[in-house]
N, C-alpha and C positions, 0 to 999 in steps of 0.2 A: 097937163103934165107937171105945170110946177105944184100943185096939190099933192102929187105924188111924190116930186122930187122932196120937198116939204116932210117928209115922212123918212129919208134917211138917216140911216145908221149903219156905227161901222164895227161891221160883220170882220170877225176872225176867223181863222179856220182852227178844229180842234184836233191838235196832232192825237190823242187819244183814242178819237173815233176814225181814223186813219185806218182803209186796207193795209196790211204790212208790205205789198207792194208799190204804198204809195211813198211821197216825197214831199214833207210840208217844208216851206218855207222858215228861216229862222223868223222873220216879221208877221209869221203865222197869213201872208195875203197869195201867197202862190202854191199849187199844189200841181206834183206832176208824177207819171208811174215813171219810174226804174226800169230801164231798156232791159233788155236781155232775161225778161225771165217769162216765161209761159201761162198765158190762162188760158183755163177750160172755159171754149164757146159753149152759149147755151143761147136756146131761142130768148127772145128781147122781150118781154113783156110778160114769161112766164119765171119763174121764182130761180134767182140768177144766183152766180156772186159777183158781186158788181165793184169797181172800183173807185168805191167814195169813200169821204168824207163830211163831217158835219160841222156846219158853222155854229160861231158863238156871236149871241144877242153883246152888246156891250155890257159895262156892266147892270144888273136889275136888279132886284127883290131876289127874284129865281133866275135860276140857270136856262129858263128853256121860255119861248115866247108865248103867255097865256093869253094876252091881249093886246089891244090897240093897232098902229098899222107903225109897219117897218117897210122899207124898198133898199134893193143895194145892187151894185153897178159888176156883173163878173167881165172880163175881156176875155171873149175865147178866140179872139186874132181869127187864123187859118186854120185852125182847128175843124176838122170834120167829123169827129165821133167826142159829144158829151150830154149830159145831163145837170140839168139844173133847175131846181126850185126849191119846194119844202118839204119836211115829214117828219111824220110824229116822232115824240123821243123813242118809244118804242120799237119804233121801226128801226132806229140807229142799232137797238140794240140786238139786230136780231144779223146773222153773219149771212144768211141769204133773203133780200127781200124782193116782191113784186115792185116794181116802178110805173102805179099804178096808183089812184085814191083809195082804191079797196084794199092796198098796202099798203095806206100811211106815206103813201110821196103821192105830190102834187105837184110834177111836171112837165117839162119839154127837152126835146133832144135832139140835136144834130146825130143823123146816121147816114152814112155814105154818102153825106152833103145834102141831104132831106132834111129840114128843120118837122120832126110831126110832135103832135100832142100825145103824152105817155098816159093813156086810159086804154078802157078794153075795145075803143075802134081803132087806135092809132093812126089817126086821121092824119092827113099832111097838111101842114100852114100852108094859106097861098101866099104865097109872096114869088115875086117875078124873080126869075132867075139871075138878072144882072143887080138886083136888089140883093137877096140873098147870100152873093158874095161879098158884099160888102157892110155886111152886117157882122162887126165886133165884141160890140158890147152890149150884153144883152141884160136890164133891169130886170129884177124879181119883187112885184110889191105884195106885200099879202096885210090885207084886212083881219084881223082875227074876228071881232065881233061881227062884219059883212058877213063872216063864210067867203071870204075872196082872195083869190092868188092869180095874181095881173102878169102879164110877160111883154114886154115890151122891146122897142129899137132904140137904144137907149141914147143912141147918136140923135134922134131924128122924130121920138117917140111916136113910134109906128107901133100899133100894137097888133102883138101876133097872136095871144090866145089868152084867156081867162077861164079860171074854175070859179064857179060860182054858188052861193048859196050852200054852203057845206057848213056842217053845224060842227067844227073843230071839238076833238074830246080833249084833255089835257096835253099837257106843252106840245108845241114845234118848233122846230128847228132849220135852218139854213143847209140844204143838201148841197153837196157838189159829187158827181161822176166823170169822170174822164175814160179816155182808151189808154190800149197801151204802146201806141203811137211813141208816148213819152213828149207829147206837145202840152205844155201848161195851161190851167187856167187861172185869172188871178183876178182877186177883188179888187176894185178901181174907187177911190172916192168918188164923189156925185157932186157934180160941176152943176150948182146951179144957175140959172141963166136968167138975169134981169129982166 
């Protein structure tokens, strides 16, 4: 874990890649939808519109992550419907995308208090149910050169799932999706531990 933790960086959120239902924070670290307005359900793993945004690498060379490894710390509290990991730049720019690796996101989601892996089995993490609930802070590490994106408990560094061996094509990016709950999710810095 601290190999991993060794590898933060602190991730912004970019109010430009923002749904218009969303709500960035002025410190660009918390992100939440706007009560009161309506979206169209769509099944979960087929081509949505979804309510993200995308993070920014601090500053680099390029705007978008080509290489090396990055980890960063989200808090989704009590939160029961989100998403989080990574995806190509391209995918940011497309206004409905699969949340899937065959759509340029590599990640995991809390639905209806189910932590599962967002690919085409949509498999469920095991993790024991009174664990579960108290899992807040969930780390994102991704390897660019491995082909790897790590998901962890970031309280306890339990790990819940990994993509693995993916031969990344040009930049990615820091996802974040929420519901429209209007419950925030917020990037945390990373408490390393002696």
């Amino acid at each position: 874990m601290d190999r991993i933790r060794n590898a933060a960086v602190a991730v912004t959120l970019d109010p430009n890649t923002a749904h218009p239902m969303l709500q960035v924070s002025p410190d660009l670290v918390t992100v939440r939808c706007v009560k009161g307005r309506t979206i169209t359900s769509v099944d979960r793993g087929v081509s949505e519109p979804v309510l993200s945004v995308m993070g920014k690498p601090p500053l680099r060379d390029e705007e978008v992550i080509t290489s090396g490894r990055c980890y960063w710390v989200v808090e989704v509290g009590s939160n029961s419907e989100w998403d989080l990991g990574v995806a190509s730049n391209d995918a940011e720019k497309r206004a409905r995308t699969t949340l899937r690796p065959e759509g340029g996101v590599w990640s995991i989601g809390c639905h209806q208090k189910v932590i599962r892996v967002n690919d085409a089995n949509s498999k469920r993490i095991s993790i024991h149910p009174a664990t579960q609930e108290k899992i807040q802070m969930i780390g994102v590490y991704l390897d660019y050169g491995e082909g790897k994106v790590l998901f962890c408990d970031d309280s306890t560094g339990s790990h819940l799932h990994s993509f693995s061996d993916w031969t990344f094509k040009g930049g990615l990016l820091p996802f974040f999706n929420v519901s429209a709950s209007g419950n925030a999710l917020t990037i945390c810095p990373v408490v390393h531990v002696a």
